[in-house]
C-alpha positions in Angstrom: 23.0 -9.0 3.4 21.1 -9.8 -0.2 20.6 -13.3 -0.8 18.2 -13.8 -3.1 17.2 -11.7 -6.2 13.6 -11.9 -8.4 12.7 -9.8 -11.0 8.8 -9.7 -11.9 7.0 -11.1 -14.6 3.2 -10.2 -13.2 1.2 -9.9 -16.5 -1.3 -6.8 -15.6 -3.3 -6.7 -18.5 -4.8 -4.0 -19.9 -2.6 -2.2 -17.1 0.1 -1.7 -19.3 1.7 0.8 -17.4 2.8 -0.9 -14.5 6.8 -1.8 -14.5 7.8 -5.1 -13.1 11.0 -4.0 -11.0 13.7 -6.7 -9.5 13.5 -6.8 -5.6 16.1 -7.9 -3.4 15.4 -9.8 -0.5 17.5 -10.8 2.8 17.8 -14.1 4.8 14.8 -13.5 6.3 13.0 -12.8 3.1 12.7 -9.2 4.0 12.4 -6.7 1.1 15.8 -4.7 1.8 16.0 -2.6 -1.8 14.7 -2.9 -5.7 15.9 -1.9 -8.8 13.6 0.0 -11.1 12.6 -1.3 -14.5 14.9 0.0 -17.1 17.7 1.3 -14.8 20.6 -0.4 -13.5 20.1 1.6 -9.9 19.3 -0.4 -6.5 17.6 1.5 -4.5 18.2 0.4 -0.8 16.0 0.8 2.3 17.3 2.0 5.2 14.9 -0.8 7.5 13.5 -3.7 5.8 10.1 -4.4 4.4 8.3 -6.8 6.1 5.1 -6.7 4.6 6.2 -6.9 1.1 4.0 -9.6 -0.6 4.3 -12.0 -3.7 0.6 -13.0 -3.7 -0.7 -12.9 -6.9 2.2 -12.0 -8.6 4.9 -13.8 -10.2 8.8 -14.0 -9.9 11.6 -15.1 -11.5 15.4 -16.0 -9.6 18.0 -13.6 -11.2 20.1 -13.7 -8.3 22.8 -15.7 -10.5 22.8 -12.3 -12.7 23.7 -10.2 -9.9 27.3 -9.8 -7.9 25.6 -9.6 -4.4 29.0 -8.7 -2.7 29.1 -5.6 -4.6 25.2 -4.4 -3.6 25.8 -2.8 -0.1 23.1 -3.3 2.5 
């Protein structure tokens, strides 16, 4: 089950090229799926991340913009 919802706001630079995507996270605050930057797709994973890390990055909460009943996991 999604509970929590950040979307990326890493500034990389002169890496221009790099999307920041919106990752969906469970109760444990396992990465379980992500949607793509520009798409309105959420891609799931069929076992959880657990090694997916925020470190040096930076996140905003969007989970208010999402209906999490409707994003099966």
């Amino acid at each position: 089950m999604i509970i929590k919802c950040l979307q990326e706001t890493t500034d990389w630079g002169s890496y221009t090229y790099v999307p920041n995507h919106t990752y969906f996270f469970d109760e444990k605050s396992q990465l379980v799926g992500y949607m793509k930057a520009g798409t309105s797709v959420v891609e799931l994973f069929k076992v959880p991340k657990k090694q997916f890390s925020k470190t040096r990055r930076k996140f905003k909460d969007v989970t208010k913009n999402f209906k999490l009943n409707e994003i099966n996991c």
